[in-house]
Short mmCIF file of the C-alpha atoms (twelve columns), coordinates in Angstrom:
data_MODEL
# 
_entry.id   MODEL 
# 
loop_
_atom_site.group_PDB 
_atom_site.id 
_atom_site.type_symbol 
_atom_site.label_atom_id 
_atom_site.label_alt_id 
_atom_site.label_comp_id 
_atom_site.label_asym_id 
_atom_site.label_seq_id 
_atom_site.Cartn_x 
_atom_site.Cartn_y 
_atom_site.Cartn_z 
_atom_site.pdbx_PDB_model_num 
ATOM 1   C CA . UNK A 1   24.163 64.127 67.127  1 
ATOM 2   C CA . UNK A 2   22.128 61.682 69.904  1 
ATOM 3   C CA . UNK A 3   23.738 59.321 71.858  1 
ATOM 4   C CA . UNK A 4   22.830 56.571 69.130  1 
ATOM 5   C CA . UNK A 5   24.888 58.503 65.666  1 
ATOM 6   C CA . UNK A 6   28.694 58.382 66.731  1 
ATOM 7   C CA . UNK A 7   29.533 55.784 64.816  1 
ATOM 8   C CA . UNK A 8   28.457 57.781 61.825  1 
ATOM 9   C CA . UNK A 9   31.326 59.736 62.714  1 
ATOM 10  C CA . UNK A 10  33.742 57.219 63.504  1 
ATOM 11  C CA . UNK A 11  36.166 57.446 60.082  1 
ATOM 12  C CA . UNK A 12  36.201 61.293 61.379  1 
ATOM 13  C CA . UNK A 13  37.784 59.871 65.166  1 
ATOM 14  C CA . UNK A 14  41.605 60.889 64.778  1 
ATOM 15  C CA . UNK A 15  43.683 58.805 67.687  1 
ATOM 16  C CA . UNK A 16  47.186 60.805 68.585  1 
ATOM 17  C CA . UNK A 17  50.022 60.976 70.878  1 
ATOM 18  C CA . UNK A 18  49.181 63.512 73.645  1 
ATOM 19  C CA . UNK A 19  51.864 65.732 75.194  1 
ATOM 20  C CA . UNK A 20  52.017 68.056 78.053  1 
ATOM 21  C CA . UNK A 21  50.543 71.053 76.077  1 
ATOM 22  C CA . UNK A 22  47.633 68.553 75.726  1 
ATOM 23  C CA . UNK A 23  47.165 68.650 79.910  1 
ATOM 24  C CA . UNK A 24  44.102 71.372 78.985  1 
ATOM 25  C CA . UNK A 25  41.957 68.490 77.425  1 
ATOM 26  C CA . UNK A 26  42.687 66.167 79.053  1 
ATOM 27  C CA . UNK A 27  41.516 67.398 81.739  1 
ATOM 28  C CA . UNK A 28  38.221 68.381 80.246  1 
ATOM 29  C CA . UNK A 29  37.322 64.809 79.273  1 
ATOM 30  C CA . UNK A 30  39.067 63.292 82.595  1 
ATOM 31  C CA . UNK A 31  35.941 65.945 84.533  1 
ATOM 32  C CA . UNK A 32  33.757 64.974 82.511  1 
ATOM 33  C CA . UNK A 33  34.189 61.174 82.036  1 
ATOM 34  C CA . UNK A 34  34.854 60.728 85.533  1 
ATOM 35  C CA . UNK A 35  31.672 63.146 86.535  1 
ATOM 36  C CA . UNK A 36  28.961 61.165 83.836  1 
ATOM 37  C CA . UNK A 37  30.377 58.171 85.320  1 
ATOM 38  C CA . UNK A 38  30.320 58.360 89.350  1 
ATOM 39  C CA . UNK A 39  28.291 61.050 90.437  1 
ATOM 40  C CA . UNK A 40  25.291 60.136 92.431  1 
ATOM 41  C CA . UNK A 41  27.997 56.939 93.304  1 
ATOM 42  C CA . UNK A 42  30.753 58.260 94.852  1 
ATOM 43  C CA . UNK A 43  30.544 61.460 97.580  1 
ATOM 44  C CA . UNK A 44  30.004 64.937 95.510  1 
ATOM 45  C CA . UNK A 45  32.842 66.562 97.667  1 
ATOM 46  C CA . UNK A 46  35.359 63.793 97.338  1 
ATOM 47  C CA . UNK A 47  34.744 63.696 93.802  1 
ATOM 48  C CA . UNK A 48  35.252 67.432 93.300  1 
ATOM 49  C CA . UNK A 49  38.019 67.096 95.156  1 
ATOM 50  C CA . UNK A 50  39.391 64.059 93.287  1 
ATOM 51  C CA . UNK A 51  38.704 65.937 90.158  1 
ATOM 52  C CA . UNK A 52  40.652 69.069 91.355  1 
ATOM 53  C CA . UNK A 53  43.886 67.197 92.549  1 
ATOM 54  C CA . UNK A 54  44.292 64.420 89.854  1 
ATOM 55  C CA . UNK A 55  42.854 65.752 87.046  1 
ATOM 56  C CA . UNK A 56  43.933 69.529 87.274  1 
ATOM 57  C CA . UNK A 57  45.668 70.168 83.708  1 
ATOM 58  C CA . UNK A 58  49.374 70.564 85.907  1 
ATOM 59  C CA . UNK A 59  49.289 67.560 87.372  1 
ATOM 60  C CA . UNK A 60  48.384 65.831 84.051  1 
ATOM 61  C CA . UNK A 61  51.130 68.081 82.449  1 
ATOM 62  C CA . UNK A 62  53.763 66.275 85.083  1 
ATOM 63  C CA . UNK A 63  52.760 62.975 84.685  1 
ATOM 64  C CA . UNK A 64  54.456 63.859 80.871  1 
ATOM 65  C CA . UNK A 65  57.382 65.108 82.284  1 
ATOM 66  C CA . UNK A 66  57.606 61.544 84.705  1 
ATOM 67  C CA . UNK A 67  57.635 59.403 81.589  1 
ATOM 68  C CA . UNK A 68  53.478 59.316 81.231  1 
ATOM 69  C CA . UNK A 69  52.232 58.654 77.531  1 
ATOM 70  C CA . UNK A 70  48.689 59.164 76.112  1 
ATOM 71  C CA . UNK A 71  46.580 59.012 73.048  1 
ATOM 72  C CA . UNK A 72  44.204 61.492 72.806  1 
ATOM 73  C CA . UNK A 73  40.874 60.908 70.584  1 
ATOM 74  C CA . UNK A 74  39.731 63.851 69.044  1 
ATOM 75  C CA . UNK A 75  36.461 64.720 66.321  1 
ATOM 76  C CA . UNK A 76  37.005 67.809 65.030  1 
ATOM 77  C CA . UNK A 77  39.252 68.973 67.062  1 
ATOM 78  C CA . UNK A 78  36.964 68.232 70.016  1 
ATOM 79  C CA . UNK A 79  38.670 65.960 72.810  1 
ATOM 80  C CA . UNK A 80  36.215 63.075 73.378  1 
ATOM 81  C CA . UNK A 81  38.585 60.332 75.014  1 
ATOM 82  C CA . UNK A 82  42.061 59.864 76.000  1 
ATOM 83  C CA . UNK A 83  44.480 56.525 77.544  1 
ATOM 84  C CA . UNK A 84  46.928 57.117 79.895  1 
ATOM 85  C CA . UNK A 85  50.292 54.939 80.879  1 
ATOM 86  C CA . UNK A 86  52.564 55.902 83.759  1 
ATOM 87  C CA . UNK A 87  54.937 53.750 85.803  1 
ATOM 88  C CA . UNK A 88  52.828 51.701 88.278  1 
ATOM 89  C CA . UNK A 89  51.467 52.774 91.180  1 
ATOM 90  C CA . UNK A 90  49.974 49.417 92.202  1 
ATOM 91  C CA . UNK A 91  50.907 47.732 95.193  1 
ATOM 92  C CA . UNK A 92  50.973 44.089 92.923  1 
ATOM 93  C CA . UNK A 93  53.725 45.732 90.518  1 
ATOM 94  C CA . UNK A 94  56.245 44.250 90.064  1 
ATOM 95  C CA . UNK A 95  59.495 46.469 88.707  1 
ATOM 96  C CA . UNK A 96  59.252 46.099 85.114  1 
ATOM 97  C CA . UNK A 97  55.147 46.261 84.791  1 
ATOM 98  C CA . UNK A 98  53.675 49.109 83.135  1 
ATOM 99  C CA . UNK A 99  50.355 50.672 84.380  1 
ATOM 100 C CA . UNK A 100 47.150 51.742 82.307  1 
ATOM 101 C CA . UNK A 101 45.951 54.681 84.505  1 
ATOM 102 C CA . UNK A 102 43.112 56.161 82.309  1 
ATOM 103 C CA . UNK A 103 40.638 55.480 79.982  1 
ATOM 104 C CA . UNK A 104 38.256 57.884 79.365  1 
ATOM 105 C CA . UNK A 105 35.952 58.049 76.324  1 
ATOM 106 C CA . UNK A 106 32.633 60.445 76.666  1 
ATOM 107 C CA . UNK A 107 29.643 58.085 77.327  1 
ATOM 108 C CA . UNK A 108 28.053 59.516 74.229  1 
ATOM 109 C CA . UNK A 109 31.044 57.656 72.247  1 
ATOM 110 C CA . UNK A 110 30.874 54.164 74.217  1 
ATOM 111 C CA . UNK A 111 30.207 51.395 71.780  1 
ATOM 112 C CA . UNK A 112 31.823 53.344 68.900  1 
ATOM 113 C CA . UNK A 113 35.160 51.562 68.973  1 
ATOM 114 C CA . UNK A 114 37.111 54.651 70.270  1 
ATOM 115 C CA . UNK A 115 38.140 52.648 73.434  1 
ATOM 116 C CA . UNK A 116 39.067 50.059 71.481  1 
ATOM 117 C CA . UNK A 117 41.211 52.346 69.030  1 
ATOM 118 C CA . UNK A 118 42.769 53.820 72.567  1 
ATOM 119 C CA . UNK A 119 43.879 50.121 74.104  1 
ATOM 120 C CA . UNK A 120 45.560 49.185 70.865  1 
ATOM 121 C CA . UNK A 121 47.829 52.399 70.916  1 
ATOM 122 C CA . UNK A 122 48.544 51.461 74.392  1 
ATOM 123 C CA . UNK A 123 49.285 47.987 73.724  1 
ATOM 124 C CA . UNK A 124 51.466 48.548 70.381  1 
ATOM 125 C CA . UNK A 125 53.832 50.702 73.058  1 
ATOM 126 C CA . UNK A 126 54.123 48.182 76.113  1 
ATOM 127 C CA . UNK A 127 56.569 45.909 74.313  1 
ATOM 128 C CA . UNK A 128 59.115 46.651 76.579  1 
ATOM 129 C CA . UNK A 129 56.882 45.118 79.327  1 
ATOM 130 C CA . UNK A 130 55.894 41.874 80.513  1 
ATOM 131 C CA . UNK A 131 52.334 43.025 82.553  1 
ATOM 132 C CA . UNK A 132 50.060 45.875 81.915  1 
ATOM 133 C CA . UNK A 133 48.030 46.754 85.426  1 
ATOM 134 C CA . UNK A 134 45.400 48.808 85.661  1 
ATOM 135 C CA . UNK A 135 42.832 49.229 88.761  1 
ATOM 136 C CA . UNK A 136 39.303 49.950 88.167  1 
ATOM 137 C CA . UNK A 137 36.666 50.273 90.732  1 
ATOM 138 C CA . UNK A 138 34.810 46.909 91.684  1 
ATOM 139 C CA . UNK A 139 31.327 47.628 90.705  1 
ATOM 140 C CA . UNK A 140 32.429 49.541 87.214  1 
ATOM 141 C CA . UNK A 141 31.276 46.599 85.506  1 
ATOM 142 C CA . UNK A 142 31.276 48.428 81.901  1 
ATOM 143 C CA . UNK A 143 35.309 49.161 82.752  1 
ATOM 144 C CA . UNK A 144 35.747 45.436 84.112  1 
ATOM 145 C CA . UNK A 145 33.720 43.501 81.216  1 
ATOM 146 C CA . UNK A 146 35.736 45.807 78.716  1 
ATOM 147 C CA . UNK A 147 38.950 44.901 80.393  1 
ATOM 148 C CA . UNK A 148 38.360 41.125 80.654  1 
ATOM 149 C CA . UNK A 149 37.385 40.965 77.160  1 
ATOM 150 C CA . UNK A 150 40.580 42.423 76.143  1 
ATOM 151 C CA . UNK A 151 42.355 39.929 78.221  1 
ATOM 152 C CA . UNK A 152 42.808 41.319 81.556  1 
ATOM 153 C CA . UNK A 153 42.531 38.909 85.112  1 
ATOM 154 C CA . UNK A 154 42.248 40.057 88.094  1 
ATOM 155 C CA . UNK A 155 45.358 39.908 90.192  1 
ATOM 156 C CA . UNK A 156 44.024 41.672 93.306  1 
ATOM 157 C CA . UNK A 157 42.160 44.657 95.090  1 
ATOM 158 C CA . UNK A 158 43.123 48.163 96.759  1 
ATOM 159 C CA . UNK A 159 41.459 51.079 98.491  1 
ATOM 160 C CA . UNK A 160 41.725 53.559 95.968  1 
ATOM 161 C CA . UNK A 161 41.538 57.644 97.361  1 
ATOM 162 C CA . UNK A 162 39.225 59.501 95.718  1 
ATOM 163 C CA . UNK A 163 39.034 63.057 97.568  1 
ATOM 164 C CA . UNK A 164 39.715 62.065 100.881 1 
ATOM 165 C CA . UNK A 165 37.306 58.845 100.669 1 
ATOM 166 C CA . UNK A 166 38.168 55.236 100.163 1 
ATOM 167 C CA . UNK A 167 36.533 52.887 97.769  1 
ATOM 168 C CA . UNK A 168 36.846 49.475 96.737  1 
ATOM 169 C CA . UNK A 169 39.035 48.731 93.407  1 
ATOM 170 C CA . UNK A 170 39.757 45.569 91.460  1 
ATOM 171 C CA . UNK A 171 43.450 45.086 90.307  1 
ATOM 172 C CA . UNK A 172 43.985 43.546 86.919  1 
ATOM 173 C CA . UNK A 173 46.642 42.256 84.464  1 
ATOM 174 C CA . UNK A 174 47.262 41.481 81.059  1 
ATOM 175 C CA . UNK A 175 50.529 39.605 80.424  1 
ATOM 176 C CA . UNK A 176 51.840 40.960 76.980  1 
ATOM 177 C CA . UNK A 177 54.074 38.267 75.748  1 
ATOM 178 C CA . UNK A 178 53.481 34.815 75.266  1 
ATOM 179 C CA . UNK A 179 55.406 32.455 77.441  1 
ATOM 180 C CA . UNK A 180 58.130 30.924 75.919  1 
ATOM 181 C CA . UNK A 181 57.700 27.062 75.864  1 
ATOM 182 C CA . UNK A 182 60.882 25.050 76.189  1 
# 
């Protein structure tokens, strides 16, 4: 299949709640994602390094055991994409804000909908939630044109640690209720 057919396959694309015993692959597409996407942009050493602290399948596993949920896209039975929420981590949280940490779908996928199919299992579980955060670094403009077209402003910025190295994120929001008019 070329880079060009996966939306032949799309009806095949099963979205499901992840779990701890799914730590394995998601690490495999967090590696890869975050590999097709900055290498050659961000330090090879830092972003081994990143790759080996944050996206190791025990620290992934823990994140479950903290509260974390995920949806985990799969052809069959092949991990292609996952989305991540975990309490936020964001220095413009507030207390009762959720955060969108991850996600990943393989480049070969983008512009197949799976993303898409991702953010609305993460929306239709942030009811509880007034904001949904998420940081995303400042010159991913694929991430930040996605984001803003699913209703996301930006809020702030942040150093974000990748391996030991320090690049330049963009904070955004999405509020997920509609204010209540009087």
């Amino acid at each position: 299949m070329s880079a060009k057919q996966p939306e032949k396959n799309a009806e095949a694309i099963t979205i499901r709640e992840a779990s701890a015993e799914d730590a394995a692959r998601l690490s495999l597409i967090s590696d890869a994602t975050f590999l097709e996407t900055f290498a050659g942009e961000i330090d090879g050493d830092a972003l081994m390094a990143h790759c080996r602290e944050k996206h190791a399948p025990d620290y992934l596993a823990n994140l479950f055991h903290q509260g974390a949920k995920a949806w985990l896209a799969e052809l069959d039975g092949s991990p292609i994409g996952y989305a991540l929420l975990t309490a936020p981590e964001l220095e413009a949280a507030r207390d009762d804000d959720i955060e969108l940490k991850k996600i990943y779908v393989l480049s070969r996928f983008h512009g197949s909908g799976i993303a898409a199919r991702l953010f609305d299992a993460v929306l239709a579980n942030c009811s509880a939630y007034p904001r949904l955060l998420l940081g995303v670094k400042a010159d991913n403009d694929r991430a930040i044109a996605f984001y803003t077209k699913n209703g996301f402003n930006p809020i702030g910025t942040r150093q974000f640690n990748v391996g030991g190295k320090l690049y330049d994120d963009v904070v955004l929001a999405r509020h997920l209720h509609a204010e209540m008019k009087l």
